[in-house]
N, CA, C and O of each residue as an XYZ file, in Angstrom:
440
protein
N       0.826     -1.197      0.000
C       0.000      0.000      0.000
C       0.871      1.262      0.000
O       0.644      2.088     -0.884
N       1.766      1.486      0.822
C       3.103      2.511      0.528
C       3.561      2.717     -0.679
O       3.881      3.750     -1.267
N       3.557      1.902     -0.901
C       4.417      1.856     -2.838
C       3.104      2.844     -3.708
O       3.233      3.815     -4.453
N       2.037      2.218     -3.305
C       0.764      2.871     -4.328
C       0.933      4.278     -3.708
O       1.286      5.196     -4.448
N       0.749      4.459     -2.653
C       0.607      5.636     -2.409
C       1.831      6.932     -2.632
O       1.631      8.124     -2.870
N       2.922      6.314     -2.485
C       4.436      6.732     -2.904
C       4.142      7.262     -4.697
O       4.230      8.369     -5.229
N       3.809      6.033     -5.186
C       3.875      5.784     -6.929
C       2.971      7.230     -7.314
O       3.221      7.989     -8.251
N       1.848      7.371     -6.300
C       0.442      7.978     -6.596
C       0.603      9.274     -6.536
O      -0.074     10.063     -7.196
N       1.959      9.758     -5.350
C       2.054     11.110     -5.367
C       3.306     11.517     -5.976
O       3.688     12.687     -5.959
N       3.895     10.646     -6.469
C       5.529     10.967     -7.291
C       4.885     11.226     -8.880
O       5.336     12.097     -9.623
N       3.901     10.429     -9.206
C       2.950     10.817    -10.617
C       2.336     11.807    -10.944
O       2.205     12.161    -12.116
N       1.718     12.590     -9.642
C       0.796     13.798     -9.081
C       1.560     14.893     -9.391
O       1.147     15.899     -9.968
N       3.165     14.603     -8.835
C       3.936     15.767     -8.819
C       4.758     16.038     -9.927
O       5.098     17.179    -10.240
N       5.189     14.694    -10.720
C       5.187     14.906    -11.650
C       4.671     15.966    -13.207
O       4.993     16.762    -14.089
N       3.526     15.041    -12.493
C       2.316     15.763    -14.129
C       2.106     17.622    -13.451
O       2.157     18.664    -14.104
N       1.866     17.432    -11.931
C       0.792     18.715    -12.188
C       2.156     19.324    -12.107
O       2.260     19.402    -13.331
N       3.550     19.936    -11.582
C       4.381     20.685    -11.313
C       4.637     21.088    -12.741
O       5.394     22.058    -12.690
N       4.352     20.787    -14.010
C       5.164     21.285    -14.878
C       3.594     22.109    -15.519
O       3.873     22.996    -16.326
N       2.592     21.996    -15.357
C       1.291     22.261    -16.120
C       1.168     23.843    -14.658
O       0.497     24.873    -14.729
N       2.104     23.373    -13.533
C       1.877     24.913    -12.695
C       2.961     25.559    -12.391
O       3.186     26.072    -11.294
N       3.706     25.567    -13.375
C       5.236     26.044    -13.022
C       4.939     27.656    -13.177
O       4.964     28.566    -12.349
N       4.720     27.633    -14.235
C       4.448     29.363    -14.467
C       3.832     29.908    -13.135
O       4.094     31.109    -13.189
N       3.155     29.676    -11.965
C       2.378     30.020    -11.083
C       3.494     30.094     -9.927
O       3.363     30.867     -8.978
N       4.186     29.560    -10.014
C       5.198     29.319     -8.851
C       4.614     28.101     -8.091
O       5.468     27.688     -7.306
N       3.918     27.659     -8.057
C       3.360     26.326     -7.619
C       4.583     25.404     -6.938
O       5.305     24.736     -7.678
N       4.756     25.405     -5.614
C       5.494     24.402     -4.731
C       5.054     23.451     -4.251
O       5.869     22.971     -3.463
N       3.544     22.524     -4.353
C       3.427     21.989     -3.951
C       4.230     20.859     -3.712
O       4.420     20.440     -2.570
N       4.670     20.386     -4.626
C       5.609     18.983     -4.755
C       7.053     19.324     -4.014
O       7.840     18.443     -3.669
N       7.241     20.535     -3.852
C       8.544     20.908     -3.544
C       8.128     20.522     -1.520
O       8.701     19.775     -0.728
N       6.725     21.589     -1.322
C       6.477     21.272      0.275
C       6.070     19.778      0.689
O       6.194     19.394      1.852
N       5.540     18.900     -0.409
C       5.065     17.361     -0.371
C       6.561     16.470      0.321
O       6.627     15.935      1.427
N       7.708     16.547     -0.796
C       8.537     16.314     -0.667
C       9.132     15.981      0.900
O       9.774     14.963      1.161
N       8.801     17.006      1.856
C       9.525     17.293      3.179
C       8.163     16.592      4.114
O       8.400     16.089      5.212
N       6.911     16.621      3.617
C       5.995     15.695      4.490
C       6.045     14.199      4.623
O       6.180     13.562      3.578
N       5.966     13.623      5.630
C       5.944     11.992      5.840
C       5.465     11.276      4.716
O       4.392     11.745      4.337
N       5.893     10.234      3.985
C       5.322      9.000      3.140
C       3.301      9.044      3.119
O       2.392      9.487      2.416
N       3.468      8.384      4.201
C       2.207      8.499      4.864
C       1.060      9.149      4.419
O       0.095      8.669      3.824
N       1.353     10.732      4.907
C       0.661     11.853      4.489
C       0.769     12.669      3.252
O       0.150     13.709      3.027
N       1.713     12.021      2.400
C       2.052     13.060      1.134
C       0.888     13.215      0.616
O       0.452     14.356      0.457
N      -0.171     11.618      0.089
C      -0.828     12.095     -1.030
C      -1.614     13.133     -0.582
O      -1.570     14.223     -1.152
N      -2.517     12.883      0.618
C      -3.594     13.733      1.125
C      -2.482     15.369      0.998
O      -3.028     16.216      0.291
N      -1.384     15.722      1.463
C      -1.218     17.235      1.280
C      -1.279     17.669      0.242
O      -1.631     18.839      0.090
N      -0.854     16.617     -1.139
C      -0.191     17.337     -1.960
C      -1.814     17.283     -2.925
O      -1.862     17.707     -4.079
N      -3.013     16.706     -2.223
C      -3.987     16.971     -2.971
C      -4.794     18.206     -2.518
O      -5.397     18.935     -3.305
N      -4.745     18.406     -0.944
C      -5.236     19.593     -0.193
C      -4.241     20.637     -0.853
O      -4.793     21.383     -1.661
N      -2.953     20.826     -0.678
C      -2.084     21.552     -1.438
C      -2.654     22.639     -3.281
O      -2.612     23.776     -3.753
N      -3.154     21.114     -3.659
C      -3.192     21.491     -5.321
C      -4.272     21.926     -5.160
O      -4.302     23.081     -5.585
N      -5.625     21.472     -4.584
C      -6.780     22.315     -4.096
C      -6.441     23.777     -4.122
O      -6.596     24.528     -5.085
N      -6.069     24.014     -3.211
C      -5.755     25.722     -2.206
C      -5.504     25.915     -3.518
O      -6.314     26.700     -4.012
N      -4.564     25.436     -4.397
C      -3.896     26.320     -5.823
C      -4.637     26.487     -6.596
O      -4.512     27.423     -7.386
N      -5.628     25.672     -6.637
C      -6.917     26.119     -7.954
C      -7.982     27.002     -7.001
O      -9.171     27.108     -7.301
N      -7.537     27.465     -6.109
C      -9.262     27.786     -4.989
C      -9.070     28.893     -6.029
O      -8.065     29.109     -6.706
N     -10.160     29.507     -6.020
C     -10.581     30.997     -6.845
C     -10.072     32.126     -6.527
O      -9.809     32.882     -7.462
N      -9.848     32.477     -5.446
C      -8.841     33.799     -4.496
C      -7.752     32.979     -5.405
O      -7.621     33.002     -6.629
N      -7.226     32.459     -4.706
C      -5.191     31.842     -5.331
C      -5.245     32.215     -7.049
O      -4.394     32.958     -7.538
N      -6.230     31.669     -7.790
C      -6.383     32.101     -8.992
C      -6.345     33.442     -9.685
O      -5.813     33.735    -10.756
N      -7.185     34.369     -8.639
C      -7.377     35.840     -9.275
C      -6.013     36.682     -8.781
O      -5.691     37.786     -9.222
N      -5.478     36.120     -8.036
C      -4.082     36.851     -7.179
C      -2.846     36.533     -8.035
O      -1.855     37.263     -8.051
N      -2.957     35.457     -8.709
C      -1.943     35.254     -9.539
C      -2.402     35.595    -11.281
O      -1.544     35.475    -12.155
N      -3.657     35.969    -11.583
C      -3.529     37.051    -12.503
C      -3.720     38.238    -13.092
O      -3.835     38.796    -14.183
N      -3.698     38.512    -11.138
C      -3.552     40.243    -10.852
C      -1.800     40.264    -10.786
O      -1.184     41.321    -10.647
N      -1.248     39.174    -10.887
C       0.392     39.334     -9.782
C       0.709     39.417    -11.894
O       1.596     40.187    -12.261
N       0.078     38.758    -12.788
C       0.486     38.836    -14.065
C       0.075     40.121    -14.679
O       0.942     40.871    -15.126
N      -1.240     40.446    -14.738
C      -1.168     41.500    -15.076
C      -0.461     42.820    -14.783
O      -0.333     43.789    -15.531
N       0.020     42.629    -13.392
C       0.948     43.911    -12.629
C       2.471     44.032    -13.794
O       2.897     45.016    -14.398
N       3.033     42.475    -13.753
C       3.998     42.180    -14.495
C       3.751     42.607    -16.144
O       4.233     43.640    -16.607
N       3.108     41.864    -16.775
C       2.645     42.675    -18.099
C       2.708     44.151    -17.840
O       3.785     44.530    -18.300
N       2.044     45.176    -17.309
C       2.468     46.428    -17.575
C       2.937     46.957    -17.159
O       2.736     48.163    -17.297
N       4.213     46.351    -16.083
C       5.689     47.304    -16.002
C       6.101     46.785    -17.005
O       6.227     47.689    -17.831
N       6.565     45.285    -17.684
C       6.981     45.209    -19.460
C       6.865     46.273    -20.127
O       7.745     47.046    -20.504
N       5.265     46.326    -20.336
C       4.876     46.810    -21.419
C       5.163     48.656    -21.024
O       4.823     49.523    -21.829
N       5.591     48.871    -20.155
C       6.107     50.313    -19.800
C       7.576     50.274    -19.666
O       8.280     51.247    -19.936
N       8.090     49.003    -19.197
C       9.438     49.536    -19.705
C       9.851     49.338    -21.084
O      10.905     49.787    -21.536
N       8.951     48.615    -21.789
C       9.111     48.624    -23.674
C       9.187     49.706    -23.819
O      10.254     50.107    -24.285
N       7.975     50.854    -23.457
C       8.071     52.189    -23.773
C       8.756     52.930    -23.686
O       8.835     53.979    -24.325
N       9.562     52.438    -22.664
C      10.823     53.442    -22.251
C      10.130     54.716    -21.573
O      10.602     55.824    -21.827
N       9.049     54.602    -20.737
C       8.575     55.489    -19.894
C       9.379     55.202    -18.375
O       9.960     54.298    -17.775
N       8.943     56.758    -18.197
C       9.681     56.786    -17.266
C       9.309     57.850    -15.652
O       8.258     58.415    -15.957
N       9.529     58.120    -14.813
C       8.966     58.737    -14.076
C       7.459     58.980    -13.992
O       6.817     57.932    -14.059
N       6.662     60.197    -13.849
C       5.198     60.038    -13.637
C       4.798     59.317    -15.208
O       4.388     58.159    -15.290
N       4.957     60.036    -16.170
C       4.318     59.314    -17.292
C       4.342     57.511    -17.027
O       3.330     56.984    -17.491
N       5.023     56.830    -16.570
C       5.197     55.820    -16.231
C       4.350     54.948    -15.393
O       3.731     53.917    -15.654
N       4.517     55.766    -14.125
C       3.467     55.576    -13.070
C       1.962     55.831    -13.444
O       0.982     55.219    -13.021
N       2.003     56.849    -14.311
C       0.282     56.549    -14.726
C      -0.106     55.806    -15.987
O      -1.296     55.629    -16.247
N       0.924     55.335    -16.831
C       0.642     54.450    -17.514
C       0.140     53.036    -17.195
O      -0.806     52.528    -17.797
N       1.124     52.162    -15.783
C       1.080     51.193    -15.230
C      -0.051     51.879    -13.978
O       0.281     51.254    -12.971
N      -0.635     52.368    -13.770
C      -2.097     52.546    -13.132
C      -3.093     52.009    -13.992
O      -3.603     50.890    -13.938
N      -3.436     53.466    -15.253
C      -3.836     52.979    -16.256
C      -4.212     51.355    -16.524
O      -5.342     50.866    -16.538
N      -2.990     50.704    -16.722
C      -2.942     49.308    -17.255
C      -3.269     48.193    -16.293
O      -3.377     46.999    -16.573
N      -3.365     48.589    -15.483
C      -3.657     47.964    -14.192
C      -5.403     47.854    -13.903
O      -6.104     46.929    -13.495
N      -5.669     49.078    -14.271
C      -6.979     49.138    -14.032
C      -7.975     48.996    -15.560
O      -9.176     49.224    -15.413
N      -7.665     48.764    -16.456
C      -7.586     48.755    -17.956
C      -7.378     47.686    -18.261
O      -6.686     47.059    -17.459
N      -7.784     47.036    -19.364
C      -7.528     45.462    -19.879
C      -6.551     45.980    -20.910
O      -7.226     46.185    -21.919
N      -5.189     46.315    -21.164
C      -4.363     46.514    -21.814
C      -3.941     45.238    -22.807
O      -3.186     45.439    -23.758
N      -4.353     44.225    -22.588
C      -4.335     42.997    -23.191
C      -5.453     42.465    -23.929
O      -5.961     41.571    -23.252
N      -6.155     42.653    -25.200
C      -7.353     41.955    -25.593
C      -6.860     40.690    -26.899
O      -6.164     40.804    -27.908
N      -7.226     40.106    -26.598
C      -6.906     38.665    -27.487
C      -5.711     38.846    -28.076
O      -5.516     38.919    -29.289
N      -4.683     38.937    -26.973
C      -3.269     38.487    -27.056
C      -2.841     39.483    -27.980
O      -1.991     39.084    -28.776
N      -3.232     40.779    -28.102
C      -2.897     42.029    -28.764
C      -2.645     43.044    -27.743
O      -3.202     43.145    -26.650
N      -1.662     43.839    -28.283
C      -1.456     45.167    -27.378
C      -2.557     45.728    -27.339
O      -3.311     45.248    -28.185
N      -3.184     46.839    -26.516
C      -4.124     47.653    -26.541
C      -3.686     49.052    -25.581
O      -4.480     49.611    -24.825
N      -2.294     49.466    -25.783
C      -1.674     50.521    -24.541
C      -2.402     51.263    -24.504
O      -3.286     51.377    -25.352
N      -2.249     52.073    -23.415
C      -2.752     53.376    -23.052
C      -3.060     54.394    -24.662
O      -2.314     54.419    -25.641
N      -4.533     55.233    -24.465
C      -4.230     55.492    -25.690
C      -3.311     57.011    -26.188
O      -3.121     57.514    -27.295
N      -2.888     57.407    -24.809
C      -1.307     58.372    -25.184
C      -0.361     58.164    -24.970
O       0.262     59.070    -24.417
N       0.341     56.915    -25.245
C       1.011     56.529    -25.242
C       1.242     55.593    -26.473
O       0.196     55.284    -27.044
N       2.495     55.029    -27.050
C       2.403     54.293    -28.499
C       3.691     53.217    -27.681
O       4.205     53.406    -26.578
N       4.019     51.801    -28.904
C       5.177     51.194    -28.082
C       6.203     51.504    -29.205
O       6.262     51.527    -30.434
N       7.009     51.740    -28.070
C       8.605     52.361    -29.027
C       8.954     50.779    -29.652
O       8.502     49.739    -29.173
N       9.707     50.858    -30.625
C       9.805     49.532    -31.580
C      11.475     49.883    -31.739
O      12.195     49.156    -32.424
């Protein structure tokens, strides 16, 4: 029964760690340091918490933050123009079907 359960969460961590890497996703990393025993149950409570809906919207508010300092330091903005661009974009869907959509006084330097 160890072996299954060993096999069950070395497969778990396998598959899901690379499908949540972009997220920073540690589960398998904190599984790792828990008892045999108890891995599978954490590392399924674990992957839970990571899909809960809060954990979800926080990590693509934590992306969108990232997208428009990029997309402002592409611009080569700088000081306030900067700071209210990445407001702007923050509060703005600057992203529509995987197209730029910047601020509209602002252009991207190329």
């Amino acid at each position: 029964m160890k072996y299954i359960a060993t096999l069950t969460c070395l497969l778990l961590a396998a598959f899901a760690t690379p499908s949540f890497a972009h997220d920073h996703n540690d589960c398998a990393d904190k599984a790792a340091k828990v008892p045999a025993a108890e891995r599978v149950a954490f590392t399924k409570k674990c992957m839970d918490d990571f899909a809960a809906p809060a954990h979800v919207a926080a990590m693509k508010q934590h992306d969108k933050e990232q997208h428009c300092s990029t997309n402002a330091d592409g611009m080569k903005l700088q000081g306030k123009e900067k700071e209210e661009y990445i407001e702007h974009c923050n509060k703005e869907n600057d992203m529509v079907d995987g197209k730029e959509n910047p601020h509209p006084h602002h252009h991207v330097a190329k």
